[in-house]
VOLUMNU-93126 format. One line per 10 residues: number of its first residue (from 1); their letters; for each residue x, z, y of C-alpha. Coordinates in Angstrom, 2 decimals. Layout:
<sites>
NUM	A	X,Z,Y; ...
</sites>
This chain:
<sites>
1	XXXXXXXXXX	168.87,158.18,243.15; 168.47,161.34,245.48; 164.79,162.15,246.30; 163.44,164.88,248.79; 160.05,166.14,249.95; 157.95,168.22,251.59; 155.30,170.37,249.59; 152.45,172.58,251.21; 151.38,175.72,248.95; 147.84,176.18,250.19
11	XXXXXXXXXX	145.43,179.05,248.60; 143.36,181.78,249.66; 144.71,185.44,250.03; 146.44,187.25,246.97; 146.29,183.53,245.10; 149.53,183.55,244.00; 151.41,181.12,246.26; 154.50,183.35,246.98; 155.22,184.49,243.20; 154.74,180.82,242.58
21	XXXXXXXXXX	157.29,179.52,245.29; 159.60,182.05,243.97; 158.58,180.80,240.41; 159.95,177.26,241.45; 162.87,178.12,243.33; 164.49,180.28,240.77; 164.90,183.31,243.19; 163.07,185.82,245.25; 162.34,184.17,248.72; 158.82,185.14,249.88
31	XXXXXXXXXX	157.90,188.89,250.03; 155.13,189.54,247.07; 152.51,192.31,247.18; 149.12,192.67,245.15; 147.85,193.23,248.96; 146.30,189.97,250.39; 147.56,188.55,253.06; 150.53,189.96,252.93; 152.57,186.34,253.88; 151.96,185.96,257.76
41	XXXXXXXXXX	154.33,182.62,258.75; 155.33,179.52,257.04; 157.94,180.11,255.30; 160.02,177.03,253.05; 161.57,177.42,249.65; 164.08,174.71,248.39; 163.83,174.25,244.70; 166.16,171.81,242.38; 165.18,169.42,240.10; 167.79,166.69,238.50
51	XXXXXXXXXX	168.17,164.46,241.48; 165.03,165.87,243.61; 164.72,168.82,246.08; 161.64,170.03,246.75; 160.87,171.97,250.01; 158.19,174.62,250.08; 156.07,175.62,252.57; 154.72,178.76,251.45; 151.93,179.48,253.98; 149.61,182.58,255.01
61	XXXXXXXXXX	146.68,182.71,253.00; 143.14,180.87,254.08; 140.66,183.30,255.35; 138.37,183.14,258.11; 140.03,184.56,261.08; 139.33,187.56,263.44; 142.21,188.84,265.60; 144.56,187.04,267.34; 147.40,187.74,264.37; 144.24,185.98,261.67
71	XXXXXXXXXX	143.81,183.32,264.21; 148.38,182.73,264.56; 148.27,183.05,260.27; 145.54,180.31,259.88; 147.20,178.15,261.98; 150.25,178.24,260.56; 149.05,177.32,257.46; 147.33,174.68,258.12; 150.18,173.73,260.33; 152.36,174.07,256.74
81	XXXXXXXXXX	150.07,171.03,255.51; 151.19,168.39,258.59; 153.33,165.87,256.75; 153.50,167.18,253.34; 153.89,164.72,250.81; 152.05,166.83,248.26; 149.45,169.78,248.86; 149.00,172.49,246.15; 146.30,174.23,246.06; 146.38,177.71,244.31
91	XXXXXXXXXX	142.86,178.63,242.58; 143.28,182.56,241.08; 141.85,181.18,237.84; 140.87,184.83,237.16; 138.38,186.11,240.32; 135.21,184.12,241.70; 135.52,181.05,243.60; 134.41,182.85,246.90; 134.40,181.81,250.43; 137.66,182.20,251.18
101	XXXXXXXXXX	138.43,179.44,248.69; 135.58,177.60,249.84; 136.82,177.28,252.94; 140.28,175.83,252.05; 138.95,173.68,249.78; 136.86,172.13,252.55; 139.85,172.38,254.72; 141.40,169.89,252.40; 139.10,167.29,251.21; 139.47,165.96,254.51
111	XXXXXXXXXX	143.02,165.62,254.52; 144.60,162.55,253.66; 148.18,163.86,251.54; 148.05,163.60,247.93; 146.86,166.73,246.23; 147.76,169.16,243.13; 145.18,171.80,241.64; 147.37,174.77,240.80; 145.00,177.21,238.24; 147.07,180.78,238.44
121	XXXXXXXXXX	146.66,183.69,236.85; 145.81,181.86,233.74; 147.17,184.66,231.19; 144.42,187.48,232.71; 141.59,184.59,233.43; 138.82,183.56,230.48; 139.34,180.43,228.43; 136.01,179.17,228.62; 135.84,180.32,232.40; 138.78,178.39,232.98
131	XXXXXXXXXX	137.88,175.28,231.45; 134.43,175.14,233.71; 136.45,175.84,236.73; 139.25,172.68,236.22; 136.43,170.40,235.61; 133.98,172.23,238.72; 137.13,171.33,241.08; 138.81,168.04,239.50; 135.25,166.64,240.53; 135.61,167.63,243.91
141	XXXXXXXXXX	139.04,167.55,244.89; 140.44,164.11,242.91; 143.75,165.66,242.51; 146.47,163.93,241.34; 147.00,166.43,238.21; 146.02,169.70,237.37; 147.89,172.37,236.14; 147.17,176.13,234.59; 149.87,178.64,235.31; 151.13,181.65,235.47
151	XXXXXXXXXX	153.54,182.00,238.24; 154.17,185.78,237.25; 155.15,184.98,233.51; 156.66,181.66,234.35; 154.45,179.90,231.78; 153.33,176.25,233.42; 155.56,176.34,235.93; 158.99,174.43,234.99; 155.89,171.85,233.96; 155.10,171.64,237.19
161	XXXXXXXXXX	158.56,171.84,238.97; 159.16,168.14,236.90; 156.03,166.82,238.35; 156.74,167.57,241.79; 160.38,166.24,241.26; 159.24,163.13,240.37; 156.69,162.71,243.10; 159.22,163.23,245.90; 159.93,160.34,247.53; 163.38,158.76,247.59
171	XXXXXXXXXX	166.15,159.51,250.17; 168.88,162.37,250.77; 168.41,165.54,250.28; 168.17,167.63,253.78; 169.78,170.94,253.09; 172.84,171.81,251.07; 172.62,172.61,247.53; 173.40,176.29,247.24; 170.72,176.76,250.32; 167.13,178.00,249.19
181	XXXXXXXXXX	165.32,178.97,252.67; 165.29,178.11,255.85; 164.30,181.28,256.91; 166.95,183.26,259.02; 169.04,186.94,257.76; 167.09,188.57,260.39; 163.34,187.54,259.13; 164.38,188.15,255.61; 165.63,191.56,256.04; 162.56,192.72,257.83
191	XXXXXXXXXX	160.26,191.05,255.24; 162.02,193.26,252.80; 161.10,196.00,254.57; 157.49,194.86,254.61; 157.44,194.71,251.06; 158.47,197.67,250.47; 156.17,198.83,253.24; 153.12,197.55,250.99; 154.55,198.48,247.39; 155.26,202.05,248.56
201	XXXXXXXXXX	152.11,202.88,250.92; 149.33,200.80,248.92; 146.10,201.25,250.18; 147.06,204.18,252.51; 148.60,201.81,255.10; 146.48,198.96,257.09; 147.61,195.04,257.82; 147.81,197.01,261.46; 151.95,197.52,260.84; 154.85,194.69,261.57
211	XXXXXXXXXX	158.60,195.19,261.12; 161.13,193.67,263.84; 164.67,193.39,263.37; 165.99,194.33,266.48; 169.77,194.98,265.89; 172.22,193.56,263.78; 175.93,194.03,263.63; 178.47,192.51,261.11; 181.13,194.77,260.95; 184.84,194.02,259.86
221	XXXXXXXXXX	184.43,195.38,256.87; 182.29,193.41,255.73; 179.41,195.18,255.86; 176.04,195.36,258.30; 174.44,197.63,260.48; 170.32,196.86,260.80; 168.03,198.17,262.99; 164.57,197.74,262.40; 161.59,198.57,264.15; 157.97,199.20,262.41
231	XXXXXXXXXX	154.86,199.16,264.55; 151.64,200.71,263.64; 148.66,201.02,265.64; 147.56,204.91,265.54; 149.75,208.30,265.13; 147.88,208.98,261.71; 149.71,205.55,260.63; 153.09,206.97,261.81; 152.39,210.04,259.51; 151.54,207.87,256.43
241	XXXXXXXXXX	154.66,206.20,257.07; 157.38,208.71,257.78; 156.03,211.35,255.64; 156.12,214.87,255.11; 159.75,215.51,256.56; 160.45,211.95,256.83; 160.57,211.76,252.87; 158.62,208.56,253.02; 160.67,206.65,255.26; 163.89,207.92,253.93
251	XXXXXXXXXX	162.10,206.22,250.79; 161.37,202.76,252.14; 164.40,202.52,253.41; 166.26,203.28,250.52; 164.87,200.46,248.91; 164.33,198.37,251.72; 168.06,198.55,252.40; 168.48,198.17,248.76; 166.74,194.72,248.98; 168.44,193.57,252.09
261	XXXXXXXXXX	172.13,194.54,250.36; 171.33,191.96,247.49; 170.04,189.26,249.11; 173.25,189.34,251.76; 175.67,190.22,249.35; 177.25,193.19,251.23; 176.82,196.54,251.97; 173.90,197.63,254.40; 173.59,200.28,256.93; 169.53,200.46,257.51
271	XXXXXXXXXX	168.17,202.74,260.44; 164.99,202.66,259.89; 162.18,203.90,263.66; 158.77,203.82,263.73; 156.87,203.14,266.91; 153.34,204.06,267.94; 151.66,200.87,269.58; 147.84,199.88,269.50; 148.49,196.50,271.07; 151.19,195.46,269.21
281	XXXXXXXXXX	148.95,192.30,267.88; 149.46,191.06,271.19; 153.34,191.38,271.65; 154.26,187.78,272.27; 157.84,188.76,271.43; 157.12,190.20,267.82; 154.93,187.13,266.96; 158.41,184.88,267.92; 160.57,187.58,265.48; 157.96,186.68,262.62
291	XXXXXX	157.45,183.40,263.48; 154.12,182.86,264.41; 152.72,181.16,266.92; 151.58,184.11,270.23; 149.08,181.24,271.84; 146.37,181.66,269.40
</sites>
């Protein structure tokens, strides 16, 4: 008998959630960064199990929100949560339960959905540390089970996968087999880009930045033309991210289109332009390209 369900990865910033959604998937589907924060919309992952598939709704992390982009992020996560038939909450097993994870564990002890505890980051956390901290939140939470991970080494994780399986409820399966996101070509390719944004740039670049795809062109040949825009808020931004004689840039895009190439199949032709624009946090249109939600 077919099964299929919902699942809501819940955690604070830099938790884990998107190397664990790729983790259950089998392949790269949410952008990962040691920057927190770093996913902004819900975004769902379609593992396979035996007869189950499981769809993931890797959301923004939990953090108290400021701006109007914080405000859109929090939403959508919680949003994420709205008919899930299991929540998993992602602990870092290996920093201090602080108040981001406060608040989302408040956040969810009022919820009604059944609910995982996901330890992560088990392989750099403390044993004894560790065993305080399953017991601390077992008490509080009630979860269903509890599981220690590590979503970057894999270990836990197929453990988990079988659990999940087998707690998705009966019924056909809603997307076809060889699919593993719902998320369009165009979002993926300028997630890439954001990656590589982060990976290359570090600390020296701000959450201030956002990359639209604003051209795309299958050509005959089989290959695609992209055109991608990247906002930043100040001139001193731009400069971090072109570089000294556009080296940078020429950089990111290198592997940005690298990315993009593998996860299409095909060659890719990526122009890469940066734009200046302070107010870009309030570009209704940018917050529809990355799928967040401008009212907020």
């Amino acid at each position: 008998m077919s099964r299929c369900g919902l699942v809501a990865v819940l955690g604070a910033p830099n938790a884990g959630k998107s190397t664990l959604v790729n983790a259950l998937v089998g392949q790269k589907v949410a952008i990962v960064s040691p920057k927190a924060q770093t996913t902004r919309a819900r975004l769902m992952g379609i593992a396979l199990h035996n007869e189950a598939q499981i769809m993931l709704v890797d959301t923004p992390g939990i953090f108290l929100p400021n701006r109007r982009i914080d405000r859109a992020m929090v939403k959508a996560a919680w949003e994420g949560a709205d008919d899930a038939d299991r929540l998993v909450l992602v602990i870092d097993a290996a920093a201090k339960v602080g108040g981001k994870v406060e608040q989302m564990i408040e956040g969810v002890e009022s919820r009604p959905e059944p609910r995982i505890l996901v330890l992560n980051k088990v392989d750099i956390a403390k044993k004894d540390d560790l065993l305080v901290l399953a017991a601390r939140l077992s008490e509080r939470l009630k979860p269903e089970a509890v599981f220690m991970i590590s979503a970057t080494t894999g270990d836990g994780v197929d453990e988990l996968k079988s659990h999940l399986a087998a707690a998705m409820p009966e019924g056909p399966w809603h997307f076809p087999e060889d699919q593993l996101t719902d998320v369009t070509d165009r979002m993926v390719a300028a997630e890439l880009t954001r990656e590589q944004l982060y990976h290359q740039l570090h600390a020296e670049l701000p959450y201030a930045s956002a990359v639209a795809t604003e051209k795309w062109e299958d050509r005959k040949d089989g290959s695609t033309v992209i055109h991608q825009q990247i906002y930043v808020e100040r001139d001193s931004q731009k400069a971090i991210v072109v570089g000294k004689g556009g080296s940078r840039l020429k950089q990111i895009g290198a592997a940005a289109r690298e990315a993009i190439g593998e996860h299409l199949g095909r060659k890719v032709h990526l122009f890469l332009h940066v734009k200046v624009n302070p107010r870009w946090g309030e570009d209704r249109g940018l917050y529809e390209d990355i799928g967040l939600d401008w009212s907020e």
